[in-house]
N, C-alpha and C positions, 0 to 999 in steps of 0.2 A: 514382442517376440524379437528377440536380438538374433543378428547373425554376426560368429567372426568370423576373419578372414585369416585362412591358414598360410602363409606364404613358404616358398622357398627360404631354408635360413642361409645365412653365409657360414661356409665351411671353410675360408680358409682369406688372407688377402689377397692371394692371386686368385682364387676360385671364384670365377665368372656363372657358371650354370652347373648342373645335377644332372645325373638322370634318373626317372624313376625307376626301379625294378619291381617294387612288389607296392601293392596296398592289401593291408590288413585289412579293412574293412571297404564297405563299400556305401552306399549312398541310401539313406533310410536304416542304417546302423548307429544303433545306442553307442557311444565312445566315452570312456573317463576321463579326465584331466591325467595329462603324462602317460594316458593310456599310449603304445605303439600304434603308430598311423598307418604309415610308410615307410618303405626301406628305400633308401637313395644310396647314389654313385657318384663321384666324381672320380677323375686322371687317377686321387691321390687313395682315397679311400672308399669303404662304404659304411654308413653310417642308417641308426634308425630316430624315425619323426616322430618326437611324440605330439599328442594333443595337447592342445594347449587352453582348451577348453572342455569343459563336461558338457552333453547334451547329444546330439542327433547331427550325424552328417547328412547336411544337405546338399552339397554339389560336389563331384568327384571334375576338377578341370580338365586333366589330364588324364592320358595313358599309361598304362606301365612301357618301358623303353622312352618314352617323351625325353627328349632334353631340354630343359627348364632353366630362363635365365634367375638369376637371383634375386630374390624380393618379391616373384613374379606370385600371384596367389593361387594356389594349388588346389584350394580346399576351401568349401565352407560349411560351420559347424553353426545348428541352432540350437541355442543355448536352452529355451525350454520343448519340455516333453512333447507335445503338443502337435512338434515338427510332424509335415506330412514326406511321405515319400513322394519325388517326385515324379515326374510321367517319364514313361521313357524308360529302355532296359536299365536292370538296377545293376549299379557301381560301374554301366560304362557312360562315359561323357557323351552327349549328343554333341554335334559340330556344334550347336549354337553356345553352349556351355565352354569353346575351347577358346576364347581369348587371343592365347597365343599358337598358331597353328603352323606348319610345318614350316612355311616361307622366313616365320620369325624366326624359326630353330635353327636353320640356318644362317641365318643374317647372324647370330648371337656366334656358331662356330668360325662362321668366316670373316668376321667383322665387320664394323658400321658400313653398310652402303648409301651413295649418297639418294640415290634415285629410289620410287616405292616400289613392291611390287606389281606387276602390270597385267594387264586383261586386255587381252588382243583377239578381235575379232577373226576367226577361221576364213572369214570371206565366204564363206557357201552356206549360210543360211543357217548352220546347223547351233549355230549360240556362241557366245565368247568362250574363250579359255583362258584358263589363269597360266600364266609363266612368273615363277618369282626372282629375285634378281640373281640370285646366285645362279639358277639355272640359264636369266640371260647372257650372263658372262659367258658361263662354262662355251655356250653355243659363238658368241661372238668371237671368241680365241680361239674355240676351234674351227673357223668358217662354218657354222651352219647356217644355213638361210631360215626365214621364218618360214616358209612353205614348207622345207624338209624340217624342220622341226616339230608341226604339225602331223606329221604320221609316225611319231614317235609315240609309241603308247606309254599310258603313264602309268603307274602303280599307288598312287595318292588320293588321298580323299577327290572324290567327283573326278578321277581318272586324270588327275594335275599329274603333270610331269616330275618326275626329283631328281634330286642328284644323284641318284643311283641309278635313275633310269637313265638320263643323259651319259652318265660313264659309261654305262655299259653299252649303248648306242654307238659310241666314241669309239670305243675298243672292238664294234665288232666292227666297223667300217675304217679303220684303220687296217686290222688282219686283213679284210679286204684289199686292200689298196687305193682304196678312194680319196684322190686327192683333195685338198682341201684348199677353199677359197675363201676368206674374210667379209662378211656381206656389213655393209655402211652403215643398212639399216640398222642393225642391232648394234652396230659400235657405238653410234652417236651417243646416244641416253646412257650407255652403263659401261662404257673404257676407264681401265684405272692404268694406273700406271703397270701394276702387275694385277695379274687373274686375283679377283676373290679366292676362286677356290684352292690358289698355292699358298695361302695360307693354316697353319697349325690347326686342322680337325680336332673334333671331339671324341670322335671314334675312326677311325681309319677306315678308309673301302679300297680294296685290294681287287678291282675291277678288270678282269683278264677276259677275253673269248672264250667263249663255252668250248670244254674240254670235252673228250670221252676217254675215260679209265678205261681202260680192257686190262684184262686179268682180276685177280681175286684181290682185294681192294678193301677198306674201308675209309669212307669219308667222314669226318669228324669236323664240326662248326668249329671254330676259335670263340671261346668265350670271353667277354667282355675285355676281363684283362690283359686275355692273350693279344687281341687284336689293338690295346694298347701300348703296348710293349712293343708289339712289333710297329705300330707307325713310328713309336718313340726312338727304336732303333734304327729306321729306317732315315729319318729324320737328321739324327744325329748324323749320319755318314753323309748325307746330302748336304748338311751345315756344317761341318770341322773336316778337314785334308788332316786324318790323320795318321800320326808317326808311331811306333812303340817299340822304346827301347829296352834290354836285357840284361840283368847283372845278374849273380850271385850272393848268397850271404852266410859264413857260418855263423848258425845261430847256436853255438854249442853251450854258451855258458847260459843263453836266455832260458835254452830247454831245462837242462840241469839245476836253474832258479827254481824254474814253475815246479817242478815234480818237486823239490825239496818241501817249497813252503807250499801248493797247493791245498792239503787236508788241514794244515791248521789256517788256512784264508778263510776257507769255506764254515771250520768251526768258528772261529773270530768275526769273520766280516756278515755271516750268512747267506753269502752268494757264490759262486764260484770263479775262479781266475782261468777264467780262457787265453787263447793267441792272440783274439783283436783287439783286447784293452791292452796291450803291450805292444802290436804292430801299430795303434792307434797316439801312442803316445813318442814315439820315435816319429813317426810322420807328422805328428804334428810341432816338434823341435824342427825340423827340417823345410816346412814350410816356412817360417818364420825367417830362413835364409832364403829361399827363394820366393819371394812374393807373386811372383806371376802365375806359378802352376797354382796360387790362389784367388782366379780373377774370372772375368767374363767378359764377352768381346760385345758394344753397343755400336753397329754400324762400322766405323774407324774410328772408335775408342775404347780403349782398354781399362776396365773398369776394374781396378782392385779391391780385392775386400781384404777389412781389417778383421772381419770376425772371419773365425776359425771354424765352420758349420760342416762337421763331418759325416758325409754318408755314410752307411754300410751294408753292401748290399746284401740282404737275407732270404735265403730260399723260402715258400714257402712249401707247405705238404701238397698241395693238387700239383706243384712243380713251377707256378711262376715265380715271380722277382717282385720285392719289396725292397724300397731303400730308406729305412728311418735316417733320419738325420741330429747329431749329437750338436744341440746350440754349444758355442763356445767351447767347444773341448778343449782347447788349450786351457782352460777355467780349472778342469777337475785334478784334480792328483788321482796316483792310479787306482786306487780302491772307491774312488767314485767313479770314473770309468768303467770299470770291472760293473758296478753295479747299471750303470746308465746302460752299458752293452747287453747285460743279461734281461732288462726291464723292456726296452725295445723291442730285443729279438722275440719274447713269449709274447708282448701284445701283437707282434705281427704274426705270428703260427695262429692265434688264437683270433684275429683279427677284433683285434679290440685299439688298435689303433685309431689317434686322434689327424686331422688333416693337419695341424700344427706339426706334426712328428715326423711328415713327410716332404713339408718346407723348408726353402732357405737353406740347401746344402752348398756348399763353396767349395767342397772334393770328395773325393768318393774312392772307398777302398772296398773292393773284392774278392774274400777269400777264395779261391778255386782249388785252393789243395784242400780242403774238405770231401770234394767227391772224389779224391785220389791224381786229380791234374797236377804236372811238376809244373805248368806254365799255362799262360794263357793272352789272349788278344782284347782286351777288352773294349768297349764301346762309350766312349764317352757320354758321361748323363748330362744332358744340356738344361743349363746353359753353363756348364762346366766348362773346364778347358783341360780337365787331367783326370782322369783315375788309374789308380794304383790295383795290382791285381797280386798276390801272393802265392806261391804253391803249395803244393806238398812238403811236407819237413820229412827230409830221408835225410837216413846213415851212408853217407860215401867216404871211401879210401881218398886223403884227401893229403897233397904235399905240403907240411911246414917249413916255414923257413924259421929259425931261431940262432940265437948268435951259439950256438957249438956246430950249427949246418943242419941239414935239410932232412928232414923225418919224413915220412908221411903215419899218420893217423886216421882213425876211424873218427868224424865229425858230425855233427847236425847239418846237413846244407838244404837251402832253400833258394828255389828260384824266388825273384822280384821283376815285375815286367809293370811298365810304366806307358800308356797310350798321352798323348796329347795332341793339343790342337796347336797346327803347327804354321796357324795365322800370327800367334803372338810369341808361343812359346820354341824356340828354335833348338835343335838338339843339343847345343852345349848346356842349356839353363836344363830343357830335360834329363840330358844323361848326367848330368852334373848332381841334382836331384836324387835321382835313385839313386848313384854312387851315395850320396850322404845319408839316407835311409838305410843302404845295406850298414854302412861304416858303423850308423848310430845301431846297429842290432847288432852287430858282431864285438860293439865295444861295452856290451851290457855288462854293469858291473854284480856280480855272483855276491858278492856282500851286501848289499843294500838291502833297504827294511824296506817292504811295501807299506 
C-alpha cells in the first residue's frame, strides 16, 4: 500500500511559498490523476493543484489560508482503494498532522532566523508557553519584557501568541502612551541587525487601535489581493524617494495611423491594434538611450538590465491591478506586440495567468487615460526604478509653429507623467526621458506599414 507525497510545486523563481485557499477535496476522498486538489496563491498569481496521483487522500497537512514554503508536502495520496479514513475530523488536519505550523510560516515570511523557536516557562506553575522567533523580536524591539508578554493573549493554536496578536498589542499600548524600554533578556538570543519582522510580508497586516465608526457605515475585509497591493504600495513609497515629472505629446499623426489601418490589422493580423502596443514600442526606443530608468538599485549598486521586460499594468473586473510582463519587447515588431498585449491582457481578466507572466519586469507602463484621467502619479513597481503612466488622448486647440508662422489647430494631445526613483535616477536623465518618449510619439511617421 503506497503513499505519495503531494508537495508544494514552485511557481515561479522567485516564489518562496503559496497559500492555500481552497481544497477540493478532503481526506478519505477518491481523487484521479490530474484530478483538481487545491487552489493556491502566491504575490503573483493564483493557480490550481492537480493530483498527481489516482487513489484516496490520506492526509490533508495543511489549512486553507496556511502559507506553505515550497517543496513542503501538503498532501498525502494512497494509491490503492483500500485506503482507510483517518481518525479525526475529516479534511481538517490535526496539529499532529501539521509539520509545518505557524512559527515555520513565519520564519519562511520573515526570513531565516538564526536562533529556534522557544518555550519559556510562565514561572507560576501553570505549563510552558511557546513564543516563536519572529514574535520574540517583534517584543525585543519593542521593549517588551517577558512577564508583560505573558498576559498577552494569543489567538494560535494552544493559545501561542502571533504576530497579529503582538501588533496589535503594540498599537494599542502605543495609542496608549506607554513608553517603551528594551529588556536584555529577550535581546540576547534573537537581535539582528534589523527586526525580522521589517522585512517583506506575505500578506501585509495593517494593525491600528480599535476604531468606532459612528454614523451609517459599511466595513468591508480587503481581500487577499487588495491587502497585497496595498503592502506592495506601501512598500514601495518607504523604499524609492520618489520624483514625477510632466510633459506633453501631440499624438495627432499616431491617432489618425491607428484609425486608418485598424479594421484591416484586426482583418489581417486577427487581433486588434490598441494604444499600448504603440506607446509600448516608442518607450522601448527610448530606453535603449537611457539605460538607467532600466535598472534596479542592490544596496549601493546599481544594477542595469539588458533585457527589455516590460510591465503593463491591467485593471482587472473586481477592480484590482495585475501587471503582466512582455520578456524582451524590444525582440517583437509591432504586430507581435499588438498580439503579446492583447494575449496577456484576456489571461489576466480571465485569470488564467501563468506566474512566469508576472516576472522579471524591468519597467512598467500605465495606461490611466482609460478611465478618463488626463494625468496621473504613479507608484513605482519594485524593484523598478521607473514607471511611465499615459492619459487621456483629448482634442485641444493647440499653437503651431510652422515656417509661414504660427496657426493654432485642433490636435490629439496627451499627457505623459513619468515617476522615478530618485536614488539613481536624477531628474535631468528623468525628464530627459520622457521628453524623448513624447518626441518619439509625436514623430510617428503616418506612412509606415505595420
Amino acid at each position: 500500500m503506497a503513499l505519495v507525497d503531494l508537495v508544494m510545486p514552485k511557481m515561479g523563481e522567485s516564489i518562496m511559498e503559496a497559500t492555500i485557499l481552497k481544497w477540493h477535496k478532503k481526506a478519505g476522498d477518491p481523487v484521479k490523476q490530474d484530478e483538481t486538489l487545491l487552489e493556491i496563491a502566491t504575490d503573483k498569481v493564483d493557480s490550481e493543484v492537480p493530483s498527481i496521483a489516482a487513489g484516496t487522500v490520506e492526509e490533508i497537512l495543511f489549512w486553507e489560508n496556511d502559507v506553505v514554503p515550497i517543496g513542503s508536502v501538503i498532501a498525502r495520496i494512497r494509491t490503492t482503494v483500500e485506503a482507510q479514513r483517518p481518525s479525526g475530523q475529516p479534511g481538517r488536519p490535526s496539529e499532529t498532522q501539521r509539520p509545518v505550523t505557524e512559527q515555520m510560516a513565519e520564519q519562511v515570511h520573515f526570513g531565516s532566523l538564526a536562533a529556534r523557536p522557544a518555550v519559556i516557562s510562565n514561572g507560576n506553575g501553570a505549563g510552558n508557553r511557546f513564543y516563536s522567533p519572529l514574535v520574540l523580536n517583534i517584543a525585543a524591539n519593542e521593549g517588551i519584557s517577558l512577564s508583560e508578554l505573558e498576559t498577552i493573549a494569543g489567538t494560535g493554536n494552544e493559545g501561542r501568541v502571533t504576530k497579529k496578536d503582538i501588533l496589535q498589542y503594540v498599537g494599542g499600548r502605543k495609542s496608549a502612551g506607554t513608553p517603551a524600554h528594551p529588556q536584555p533578556s529577550l535581546h540576547e538570543p534573537y537581535v539582528q541587525k534589523e527586526p525580522a519582522y521589517s522585512q517583506k510580508p506575505a500578506a501585509p497586516e495593517y494593525i491600528t487601535p480599535l476604531q468606532v465608526h459612528g454614523g451609517n457605515v459599511e466595513i468591508i475585509e480587503m481581500d487577499r489581493m487588495r491587502r497585497l497591493i496595498a503592502d506592495h504600495m506601501v512598500r514601495s513609497k518607504h523604499t524609492s524617494p520618489h520624483v514625477t515629472s510632466f510633459t506633453e505629446a501631440d499624438v495627432t499623426n499616431l491617432v489618425l495611423w491607428r484609425d486608418k489601418i485598424k479594421n484591416e490589422f484586426e482583418k489581417r493580423e486577427g487581433t486588434k491594434i490598441t494604444f499600448t502596443p504603440l506607446f509600448i514600442e516608442a518607450v522601448v526606443r527610448c530606453i535603449k538611450k537611457f539605460p538607467y530608468v532600466n535598472s534596479s538599485v542592490d544596496g549601493e549598486k546599481i544594477i542595469l538590465k539588458k533585457d527589455i521586460n516590460m510591465g503593463m499594468a491591467t485593471a482587472l473586473p473586481n477592480g484590482n491591478l495585475i501587471v503582466p510582463v512582455i520578456k524582451n519587447a524590444d525582440q517583437y515588431n509591432l504586430v507581435g506586440l499588438a498580439k503579446k498585449v492583447n494575449q496577456l491582457a484576456e489571461n489576466a481578466r480571465n485569470n488564467k495567468m501563468s506566474p512566469e507572466d508576472t516576472q522579471g519586469g524591468t519597467f512598467t507602463l500605465t495606461n490611466v487615460g482609460t478611465f478618463g484621467s488626463l494625468m496621473g502619479t504613479p507608484i513605482i513597481n519594485q524593484p523598478q526604478v521607473a514607471i511611465l503612466a499615459v492619459g487621456a488622448i483629448k482634442k485641444r486647440p493647440v499653437v503651431l509653429e510652422t515656417s509661414q508662422g504660427d496657426s493654432i489647430a485642433i490636435r490629439h494631445m496627451m499627457y505623459l507623467s513619468l515617476s522615478y526613483d530618485h536614488r539613481i535616477v536624477d531628474g535631468s536623465i528623468g525628464a530627459s526621458f520622457l521628453t524623448a518618449v513624447a518626441r518619439e510619439l509625436e514623430q510617428f511617421n503616418s506612412d509606415r506599414e505595420y
